[in-house]
SEMAR-448606 format. One record per residue (C-alpha): residue in three letters; x, y, z. Coordinates in steps of 0.1 Angstrom, whole numbers, padded with zeros to 4 digits. Layout:
BEGIN
<'ALA', <X, Y, Z>>
...
***
This chain:
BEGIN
<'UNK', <0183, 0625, 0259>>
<'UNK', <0160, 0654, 0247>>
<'UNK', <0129, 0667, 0252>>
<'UNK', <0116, 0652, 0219>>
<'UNK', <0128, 0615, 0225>>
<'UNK', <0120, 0616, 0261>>
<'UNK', <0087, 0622, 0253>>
<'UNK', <0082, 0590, 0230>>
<'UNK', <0101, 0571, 0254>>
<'UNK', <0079, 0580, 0282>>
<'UNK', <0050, 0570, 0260>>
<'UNK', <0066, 0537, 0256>>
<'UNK', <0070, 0534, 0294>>
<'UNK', <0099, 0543, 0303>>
<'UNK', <0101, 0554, 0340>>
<'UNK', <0126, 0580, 0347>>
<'UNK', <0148, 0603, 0326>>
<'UNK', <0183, 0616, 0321>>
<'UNK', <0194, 0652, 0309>>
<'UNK', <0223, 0647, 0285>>
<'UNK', <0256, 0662, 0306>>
<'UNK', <0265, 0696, 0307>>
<'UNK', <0300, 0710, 0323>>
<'UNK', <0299, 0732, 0348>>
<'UNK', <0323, 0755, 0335>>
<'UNK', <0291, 0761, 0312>>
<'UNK', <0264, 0770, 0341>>
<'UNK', <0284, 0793, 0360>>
<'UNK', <0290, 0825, 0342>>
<'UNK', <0260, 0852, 0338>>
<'UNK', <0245, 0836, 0312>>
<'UNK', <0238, 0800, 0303>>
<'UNK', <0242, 0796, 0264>>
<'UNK', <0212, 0780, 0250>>
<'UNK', <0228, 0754, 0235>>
<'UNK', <0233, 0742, 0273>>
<'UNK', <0204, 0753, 0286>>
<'UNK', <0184, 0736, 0261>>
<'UNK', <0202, 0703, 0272>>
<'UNK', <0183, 0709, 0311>>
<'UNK', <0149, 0719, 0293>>
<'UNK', <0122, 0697, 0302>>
<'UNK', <0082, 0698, 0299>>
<'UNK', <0056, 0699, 0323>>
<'UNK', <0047, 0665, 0337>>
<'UNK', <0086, 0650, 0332>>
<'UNK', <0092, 0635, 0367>>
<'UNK', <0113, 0619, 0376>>
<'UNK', <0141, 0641, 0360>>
<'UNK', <0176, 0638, 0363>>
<'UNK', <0194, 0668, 0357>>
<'UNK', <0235, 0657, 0347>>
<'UNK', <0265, 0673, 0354>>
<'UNK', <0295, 0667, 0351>>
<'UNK', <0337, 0686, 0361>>
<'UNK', <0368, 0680, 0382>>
<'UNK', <0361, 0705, 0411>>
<'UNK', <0345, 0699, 0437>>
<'UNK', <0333, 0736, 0447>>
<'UNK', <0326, 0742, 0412>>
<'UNK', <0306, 0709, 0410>>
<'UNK', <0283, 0726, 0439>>
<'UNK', <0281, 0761, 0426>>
<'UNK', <0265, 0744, 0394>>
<'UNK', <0242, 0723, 0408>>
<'UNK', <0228, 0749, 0432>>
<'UNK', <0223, 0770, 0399>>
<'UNK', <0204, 0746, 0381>>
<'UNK', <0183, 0733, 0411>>
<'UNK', <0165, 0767, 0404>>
<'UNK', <0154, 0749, 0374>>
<'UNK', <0138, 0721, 0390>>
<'UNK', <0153, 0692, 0391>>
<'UNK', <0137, 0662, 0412>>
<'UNK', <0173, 0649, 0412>>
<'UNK', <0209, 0659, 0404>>
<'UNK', <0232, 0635, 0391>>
<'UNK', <0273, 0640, 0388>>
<'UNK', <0285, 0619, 0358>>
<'UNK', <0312, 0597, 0369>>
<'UNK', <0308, 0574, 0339>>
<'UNK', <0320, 0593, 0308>>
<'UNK', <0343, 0575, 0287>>
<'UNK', <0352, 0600, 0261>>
<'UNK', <0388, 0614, 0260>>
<'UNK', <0376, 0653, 0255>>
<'UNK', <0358, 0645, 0290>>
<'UNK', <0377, 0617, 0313>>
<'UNK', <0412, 0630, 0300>>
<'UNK', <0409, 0662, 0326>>
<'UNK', <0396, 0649, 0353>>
<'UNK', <0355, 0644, 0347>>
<'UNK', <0336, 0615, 0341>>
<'UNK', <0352, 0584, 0347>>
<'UNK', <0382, 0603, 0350>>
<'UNK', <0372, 0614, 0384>>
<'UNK', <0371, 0577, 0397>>
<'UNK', <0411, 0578, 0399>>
<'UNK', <0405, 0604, 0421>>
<'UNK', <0384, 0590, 0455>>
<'UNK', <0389, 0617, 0477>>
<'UNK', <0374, 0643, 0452>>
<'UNK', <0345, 0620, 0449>>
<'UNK', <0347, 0622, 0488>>
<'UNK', <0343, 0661, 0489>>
<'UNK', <0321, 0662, 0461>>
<'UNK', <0294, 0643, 0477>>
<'UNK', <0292, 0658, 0511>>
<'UNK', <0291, 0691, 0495>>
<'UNK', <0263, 0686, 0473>>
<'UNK', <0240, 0665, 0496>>
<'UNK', <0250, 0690, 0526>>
<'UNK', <0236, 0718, 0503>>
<'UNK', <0215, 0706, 0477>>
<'UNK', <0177, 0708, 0485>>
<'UNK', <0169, 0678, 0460>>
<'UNK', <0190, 0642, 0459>>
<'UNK', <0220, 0640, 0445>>
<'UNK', <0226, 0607, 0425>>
<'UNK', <0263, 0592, 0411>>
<'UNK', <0264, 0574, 0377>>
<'UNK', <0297, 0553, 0378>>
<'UNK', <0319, 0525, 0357>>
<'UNK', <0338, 0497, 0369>>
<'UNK', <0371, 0518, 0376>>
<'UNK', <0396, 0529, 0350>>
<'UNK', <0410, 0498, 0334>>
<'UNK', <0411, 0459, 0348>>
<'UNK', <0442, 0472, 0371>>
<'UNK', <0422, 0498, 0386>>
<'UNK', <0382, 0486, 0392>>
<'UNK', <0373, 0505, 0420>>
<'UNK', <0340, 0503, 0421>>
<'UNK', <0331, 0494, 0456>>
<'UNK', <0353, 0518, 0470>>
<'UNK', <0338, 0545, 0452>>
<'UNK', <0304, 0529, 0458>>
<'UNK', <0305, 0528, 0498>>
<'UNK', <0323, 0565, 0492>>
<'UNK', <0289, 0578, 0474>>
<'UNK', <0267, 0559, 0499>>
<'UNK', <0283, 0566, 0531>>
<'UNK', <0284, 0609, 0516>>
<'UNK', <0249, 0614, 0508>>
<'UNK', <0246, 0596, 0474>>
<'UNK', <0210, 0589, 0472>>
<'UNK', <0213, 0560, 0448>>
<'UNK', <0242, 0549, 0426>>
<'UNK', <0239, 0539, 0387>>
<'UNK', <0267, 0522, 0372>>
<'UNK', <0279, 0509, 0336>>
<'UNK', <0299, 0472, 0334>>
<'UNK', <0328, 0483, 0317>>
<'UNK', <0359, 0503, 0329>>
<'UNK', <0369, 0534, 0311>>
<'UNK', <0392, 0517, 0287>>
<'UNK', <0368, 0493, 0275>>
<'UNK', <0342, 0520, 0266>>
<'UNK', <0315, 0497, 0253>>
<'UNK', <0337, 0470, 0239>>
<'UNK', <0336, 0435, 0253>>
<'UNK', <0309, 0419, 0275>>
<'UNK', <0294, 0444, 0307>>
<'UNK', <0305, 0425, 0341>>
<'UNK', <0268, 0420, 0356>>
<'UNK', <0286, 0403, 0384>>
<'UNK', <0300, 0433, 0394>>
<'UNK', <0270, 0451, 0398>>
<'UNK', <0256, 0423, 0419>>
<'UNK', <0287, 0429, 0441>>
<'UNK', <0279, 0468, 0443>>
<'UNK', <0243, 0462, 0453>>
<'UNK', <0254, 0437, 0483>>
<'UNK', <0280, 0465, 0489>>
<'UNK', <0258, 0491, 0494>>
<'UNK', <0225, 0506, 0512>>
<'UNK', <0218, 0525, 0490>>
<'UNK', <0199, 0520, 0453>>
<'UNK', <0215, 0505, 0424>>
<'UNK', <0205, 0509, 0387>>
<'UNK', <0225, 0483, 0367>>
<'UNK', <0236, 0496, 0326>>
<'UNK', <0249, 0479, 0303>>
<'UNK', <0246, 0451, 0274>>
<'UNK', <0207, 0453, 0284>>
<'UNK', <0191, 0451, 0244>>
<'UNK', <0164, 0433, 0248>>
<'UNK', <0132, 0432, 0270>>
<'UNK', <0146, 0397, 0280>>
<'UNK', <0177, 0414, 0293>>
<'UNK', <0159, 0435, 0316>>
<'UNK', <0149, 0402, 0336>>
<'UNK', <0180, 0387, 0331>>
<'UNK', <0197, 0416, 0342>>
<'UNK', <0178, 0423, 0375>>
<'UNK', <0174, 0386, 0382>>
<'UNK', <0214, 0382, 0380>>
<'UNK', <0224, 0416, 0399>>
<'UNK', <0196, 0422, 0421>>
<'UNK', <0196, 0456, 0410>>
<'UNK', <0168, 0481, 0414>>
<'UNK', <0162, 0492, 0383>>
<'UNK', <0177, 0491, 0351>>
<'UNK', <0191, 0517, 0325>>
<'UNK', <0190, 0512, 0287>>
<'UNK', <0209, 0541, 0270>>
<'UNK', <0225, 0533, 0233>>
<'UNK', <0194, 0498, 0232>>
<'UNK', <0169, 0523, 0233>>
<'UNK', <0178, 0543, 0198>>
<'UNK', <0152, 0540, 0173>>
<'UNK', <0138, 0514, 0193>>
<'UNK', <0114, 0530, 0221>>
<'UNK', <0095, 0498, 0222>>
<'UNK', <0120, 0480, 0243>>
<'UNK', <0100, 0503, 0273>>
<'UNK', <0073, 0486, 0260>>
<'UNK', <0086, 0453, 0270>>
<'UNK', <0078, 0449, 0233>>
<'UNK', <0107, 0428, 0212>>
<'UNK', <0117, 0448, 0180>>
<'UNK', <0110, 0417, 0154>>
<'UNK', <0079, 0411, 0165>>
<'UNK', <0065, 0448, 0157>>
<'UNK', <0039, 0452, 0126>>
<'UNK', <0053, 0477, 0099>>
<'UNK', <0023, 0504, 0110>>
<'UNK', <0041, 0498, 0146>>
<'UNK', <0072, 0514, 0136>>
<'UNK', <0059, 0537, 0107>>
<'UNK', <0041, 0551, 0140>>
<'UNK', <0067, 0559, 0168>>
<'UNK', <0089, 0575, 0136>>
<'UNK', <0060, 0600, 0125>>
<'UNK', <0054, 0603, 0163>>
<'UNK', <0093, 0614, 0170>>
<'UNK', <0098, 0634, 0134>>
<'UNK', <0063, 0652, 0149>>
<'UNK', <0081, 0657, 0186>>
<'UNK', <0114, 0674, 0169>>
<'UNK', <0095, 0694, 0145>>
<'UNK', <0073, 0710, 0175>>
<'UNK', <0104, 0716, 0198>>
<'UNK', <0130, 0724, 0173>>
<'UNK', <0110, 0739, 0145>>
<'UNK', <0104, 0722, 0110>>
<'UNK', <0140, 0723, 0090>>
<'UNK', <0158, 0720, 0125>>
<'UNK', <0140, 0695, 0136>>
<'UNK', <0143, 0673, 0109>>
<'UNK', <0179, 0680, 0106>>
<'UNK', <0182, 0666, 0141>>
<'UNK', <0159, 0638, 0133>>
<'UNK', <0183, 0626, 0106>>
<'UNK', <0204, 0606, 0131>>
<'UNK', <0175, 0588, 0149>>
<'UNK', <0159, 0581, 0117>>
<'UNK', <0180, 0553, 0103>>
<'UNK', <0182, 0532, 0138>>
<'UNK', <0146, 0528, 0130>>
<'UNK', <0149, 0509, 0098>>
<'UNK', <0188, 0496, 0100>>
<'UNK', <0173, 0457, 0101>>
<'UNK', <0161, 0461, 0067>>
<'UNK', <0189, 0458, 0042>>
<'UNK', <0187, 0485, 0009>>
<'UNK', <0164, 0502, 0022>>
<'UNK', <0165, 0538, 0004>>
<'UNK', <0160, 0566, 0025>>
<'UNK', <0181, 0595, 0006>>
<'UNK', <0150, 0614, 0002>>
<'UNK', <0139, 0612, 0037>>
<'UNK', <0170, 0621, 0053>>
<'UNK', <0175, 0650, 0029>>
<'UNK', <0141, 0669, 0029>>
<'UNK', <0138, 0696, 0056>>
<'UNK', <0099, 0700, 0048>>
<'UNK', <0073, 0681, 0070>>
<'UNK', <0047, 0677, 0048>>
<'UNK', <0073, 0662, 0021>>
<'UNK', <0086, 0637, 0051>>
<'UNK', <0050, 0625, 0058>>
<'UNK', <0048, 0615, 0019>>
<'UNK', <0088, 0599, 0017>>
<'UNK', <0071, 0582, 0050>>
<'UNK', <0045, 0562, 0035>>
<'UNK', <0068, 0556, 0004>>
<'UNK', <0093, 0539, 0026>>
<'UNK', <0063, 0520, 0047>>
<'UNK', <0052, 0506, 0017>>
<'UNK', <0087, 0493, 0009>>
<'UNK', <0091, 0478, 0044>>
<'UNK', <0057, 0462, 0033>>
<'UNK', <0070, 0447, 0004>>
<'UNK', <0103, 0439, 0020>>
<'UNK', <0089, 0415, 0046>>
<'UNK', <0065, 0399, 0020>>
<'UNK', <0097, 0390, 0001>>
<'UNK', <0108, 0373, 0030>>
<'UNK', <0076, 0355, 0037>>
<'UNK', <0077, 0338, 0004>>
***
């Protein structure tokens, strides 16, 4: 996530944050571009912060994490976890969990030389023929892993079908280590549920958390007032526009706005997802709150 939403998530409650991933091909030539350095930015007071990596090599993996522990990190993570083709398809993300012994090197590198913790984010194993979860969980453990978080699903699944919970249960009896369980977890219930079934020690909420920062809240989305979510919207258009600038920033904001209001059929937001002025959104805003008003009176009738 960015600097912007982590900020309204953390004022929602949420406890610790991820950096989206960068490649480490990107952090080790004289210069960071910005566009990557940007992506490890954070603001004073942001701790915990997890700085994410992710590649296929296991020196190269090091040589990029001691470069952006300059930056300061409280943790490092390697991303295990990616499902994406541009990423798993050489090597990286889940790709690497083919691959044990890399994993292997990987991890007594970086906790050998790495000042801070180094963390693993991990998926059940490539497909249903290949779950490998708890070999690659006692690999992480037993090299200096200093907690493990891991996603349901194997890479072919992505996010399709049901997230195994009993496997993370499995992995936390596996391991000495910390678990953070992910995935399927929409709902504040699910949060219970989750660590109640798994035992895990803390939970993740990635794609559930998109326009809806209340679930840190342990606040359930249908039970908001219309002022509650007319709020955290200015609050995040307000975030963007101070980190990003004003046309920038609301060009960004265009594809968190609609998660916000994508429970309330016809609603027209044309305007506000097309106007790159702030003082212009802050008007569209009150226009749509009073059709979210209107909206849910229909419905009461």
């Amino acid at each position: 996530s960015d600097v912007p939403y982590r900020a309204l998530c953390r004022a929602y409650g949420s406890a610790m944050h991820y950096t989206e991933f960068v490649p480490v091909e990107a952090l080790l030539g004289k210069r960071v571009h910005q566009r990557f350095r940007q992506r490890l930015d954070t603001q004073p007071g942001e701790h915990p912060m997890v700085f994410q990596i992710f590649g296929n090599n296991a020196q190269m993996l090091l040589d990029a994490a001691l470069r952006i522990q300059e930056w300061g990190p409280d943790i490092i993570d390697v991303n295990m976890g990616c499902a994406t083709r541009k990423v798993s398809g050489r090597g990286a993300g889940v790709g690497m969990m083919p691959q044990p012994a890399l994993i292997e090197e990987t991890f007594k590198l970086l906790s050998h030389h790495l000042e801070v913790p180094v963390t693993g984010k991990i998926r059940l194993g490539w497909d249903a023929t290949q779950e490998n979860f708890l070999e690659i969980g006692r690999i992480l453990a037993q090299n200096g892993a200093a907690l493990i978080a891991m996603h349901g699903r194997t890479k072919v699944q992505k996010y399709g079908g049901e997230a195994n919970w009993d496997a993370i249960a499995a992995l936390k009896q596996a391991v000495s280590v910390p678990v953070i369980g992910n995935g399927d977890v929409q709902t504040p219930e699910d949060i219970d549920r989750m660590k109640a079934h798994t035992g895990c020690d803390a939970v993740m909420i990635g794609r559930a958390a998109i326009g809806n920062p209340w679930i840190f809240a342990r606040q359930r989305r249908e039970d908001l007032a219309v002022g509650d979510i007319i709020k955290a919207v200015r609050l995040h258009a307000q975030e963007m526009v101070a980190y990003y600038g004003e046309a920038p920033g609301l060009r960004q904001f265009r594809k968190h706005l609609k998660k916000y209001f994508d429970d309330i059929p016809g609603l027209e937001l044309d305007s506000l997802l097309s106007t790159e002025s702030f003082v212009e959104f802050e008007e569209l805003l009150d226009e749509v709150e009073t059709a979210v008003h209107l909206h849910k009176a229909a419905l009461s009738l």
